[in-house]
C-alpha positions in Angstrom: 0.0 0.0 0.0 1.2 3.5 -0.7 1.9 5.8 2.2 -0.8 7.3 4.2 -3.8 6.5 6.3 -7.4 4.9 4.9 -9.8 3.4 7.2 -12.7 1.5 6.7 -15.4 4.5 7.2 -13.4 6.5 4.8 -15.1 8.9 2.8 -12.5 11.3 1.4 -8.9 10.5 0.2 -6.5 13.3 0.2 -3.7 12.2 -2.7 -0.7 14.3 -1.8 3.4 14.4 -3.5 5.1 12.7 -0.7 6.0 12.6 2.8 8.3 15.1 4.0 11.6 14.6 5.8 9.6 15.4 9.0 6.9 13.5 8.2 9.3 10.4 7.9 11.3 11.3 11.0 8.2 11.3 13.0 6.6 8.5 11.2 3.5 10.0 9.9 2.0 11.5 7.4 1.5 15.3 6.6 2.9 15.7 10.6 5.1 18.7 9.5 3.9 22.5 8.4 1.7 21.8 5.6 -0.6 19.7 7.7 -0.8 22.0 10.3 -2.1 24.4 7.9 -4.1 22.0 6.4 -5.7 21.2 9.3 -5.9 24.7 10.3 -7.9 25.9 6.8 -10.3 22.9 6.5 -10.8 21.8 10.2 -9.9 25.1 12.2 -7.7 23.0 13.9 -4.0 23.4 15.4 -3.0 19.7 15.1 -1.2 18.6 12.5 -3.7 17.1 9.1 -1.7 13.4 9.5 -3.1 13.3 13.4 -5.7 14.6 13.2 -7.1 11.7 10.4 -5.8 9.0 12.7 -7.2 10.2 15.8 -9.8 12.9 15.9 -14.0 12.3 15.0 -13.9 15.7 13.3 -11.9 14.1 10.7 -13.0 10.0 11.1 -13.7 9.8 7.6 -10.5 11.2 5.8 -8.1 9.8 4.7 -4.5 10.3 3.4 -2.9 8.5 0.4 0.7 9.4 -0.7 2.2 9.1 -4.0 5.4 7.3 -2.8 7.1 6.7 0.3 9.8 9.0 0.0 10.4 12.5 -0.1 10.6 14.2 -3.2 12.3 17.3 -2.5 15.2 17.6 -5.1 17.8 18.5 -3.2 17.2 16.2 -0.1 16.8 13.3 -2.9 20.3 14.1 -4.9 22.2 14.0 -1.4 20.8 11.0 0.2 18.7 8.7 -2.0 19.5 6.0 -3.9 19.8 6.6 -7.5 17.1 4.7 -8.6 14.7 7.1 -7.1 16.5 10.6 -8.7 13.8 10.7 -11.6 11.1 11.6 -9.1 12.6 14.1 -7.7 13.0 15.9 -11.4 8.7 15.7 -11.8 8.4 19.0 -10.8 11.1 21.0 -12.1 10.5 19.1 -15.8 6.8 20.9 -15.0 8.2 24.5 -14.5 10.3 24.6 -16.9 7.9 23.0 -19.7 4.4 24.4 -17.7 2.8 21.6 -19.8 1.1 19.2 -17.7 0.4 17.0 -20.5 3.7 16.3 -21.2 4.7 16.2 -17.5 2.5 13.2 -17.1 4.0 11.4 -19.8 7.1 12.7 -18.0 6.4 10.9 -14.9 5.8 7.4 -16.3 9.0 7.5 -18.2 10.6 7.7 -14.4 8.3 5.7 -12.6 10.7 3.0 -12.7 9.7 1.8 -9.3 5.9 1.1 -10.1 4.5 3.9 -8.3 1.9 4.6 -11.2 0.6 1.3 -11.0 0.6 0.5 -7.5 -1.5 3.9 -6.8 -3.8 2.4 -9.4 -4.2 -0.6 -7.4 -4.6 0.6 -4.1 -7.0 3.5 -5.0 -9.4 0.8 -6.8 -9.4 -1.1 -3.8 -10.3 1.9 -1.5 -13.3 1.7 -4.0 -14.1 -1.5 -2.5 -13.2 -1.6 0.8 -13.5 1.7 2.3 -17.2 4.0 2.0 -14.6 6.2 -0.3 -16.7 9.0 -2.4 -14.0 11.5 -3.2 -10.7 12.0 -3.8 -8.9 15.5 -3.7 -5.5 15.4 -5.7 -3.3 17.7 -3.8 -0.6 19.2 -6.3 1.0 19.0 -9.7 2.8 15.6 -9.1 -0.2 14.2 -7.3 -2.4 14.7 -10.4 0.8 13.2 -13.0 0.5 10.2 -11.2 -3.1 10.1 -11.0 -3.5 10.7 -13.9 -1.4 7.8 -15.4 -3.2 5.7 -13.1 -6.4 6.7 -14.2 -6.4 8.1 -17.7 -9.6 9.5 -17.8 -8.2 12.6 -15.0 -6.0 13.5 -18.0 -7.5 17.0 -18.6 -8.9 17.4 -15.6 -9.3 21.2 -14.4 -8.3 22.9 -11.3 -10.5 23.0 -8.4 -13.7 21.9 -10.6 -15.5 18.0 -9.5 -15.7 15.9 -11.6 -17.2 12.4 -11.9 -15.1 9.2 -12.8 -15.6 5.5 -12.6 -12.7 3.7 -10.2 -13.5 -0.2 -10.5 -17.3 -0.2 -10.0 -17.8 2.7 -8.4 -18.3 6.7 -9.3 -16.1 8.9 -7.4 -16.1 12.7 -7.6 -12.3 14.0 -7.9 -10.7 17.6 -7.9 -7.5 18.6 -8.4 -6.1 21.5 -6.2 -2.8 23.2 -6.6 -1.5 22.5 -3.1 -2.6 22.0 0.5 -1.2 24.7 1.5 -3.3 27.7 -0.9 -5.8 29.0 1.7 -8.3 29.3 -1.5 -9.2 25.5 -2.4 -9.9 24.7 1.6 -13.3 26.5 1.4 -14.2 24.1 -0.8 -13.5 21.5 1.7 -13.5 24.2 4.7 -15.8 22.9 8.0 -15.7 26.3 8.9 -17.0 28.5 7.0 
């Protein structure tokens, strides 16, 4: 399974990039800054988004689903990762300097020489089954390359508009949102207010 937290009652998958190097010191997901302000703009909460899925009712039915294992930050990669996962850490700057998302996401299955693409695939399909999963929120520009691989049918797919797509047997509404940290997307997903 890819990285994250998914429980039976969940409702609402959260695909983000990757872990952090905090978020793998501490051993949990989204534990650093950007889950704190996650939590902060969708919840109004001062706990950190990766907590406060795994422990807290006002967020029982999220869930959290990373891309890989790994942090992707380039220069954290290039110093102390293996080489084998170096082409992930390029998704993003191959974006900027192209700003063509189509050819990013054929971009990131040329490097996906770990299986990443279709292990995401595989798990998200059976979150259809096993979880009460209704939507998923892609969180960021690597996020949606590799959903969008996995399920061809996101190609295309506009920011922070729903959309309806078939994942194994069942219809899922998806957005894509430019990051978890931009204030802006959270009211769509915003408890308060």
């Amino acid at each position: 399974m890819n990285y994250g937290i998914v429980k039976d009652i969940t409702k609402r998958i959260f695909v983000i990039e990757s872990p952090t190097i905090e978020d793998v010191e501490n051993n949990k997901i989204l534990s650093d800054k950007s889950g704190m302000l996650m939590s902060k703009n969708i919840y109004n909460k001062d706990i950190p988004f990766g907590y406060l899925v795994e422990s807290n009712p006002i967020a029982a039915t999220d869930g959290i689903v990373s891309i890989c294992n790994f942090p992707l930050d380039f220069n954290q990669v290039f110093r102390h990762k293996p080489i084998e996962i170096f082409g992930y850490s390029t998704i993003f700057q191959f974006f900027l300097k192209t700003a063509d998302m189509s050819s990013t996401i054929n971009y990131t299955r040329r490097v996906d020489t770990l299986g990443l693409i279709d292990n995401l695939n595989r798990d998200i399909t059976q979150f259809t089954i096993d979880t009460d999963l209704e939507e998923i929120v892609i969180c960021g520009v690597e996020a949606m390359c590799f959903m969008s691989n996995a399920f061809p049918n996101l190609r295309g797919l506009s920011t922070n508009v729903w959309f309806d797509t078939l994942i194994g047997e069942k219809t899922i509404r998806v957005i894509y949102v430019t990051s978890p940290r931009n204030r802006i997307w959270t009211k769509q997903f915003s408890t308060n207010g």
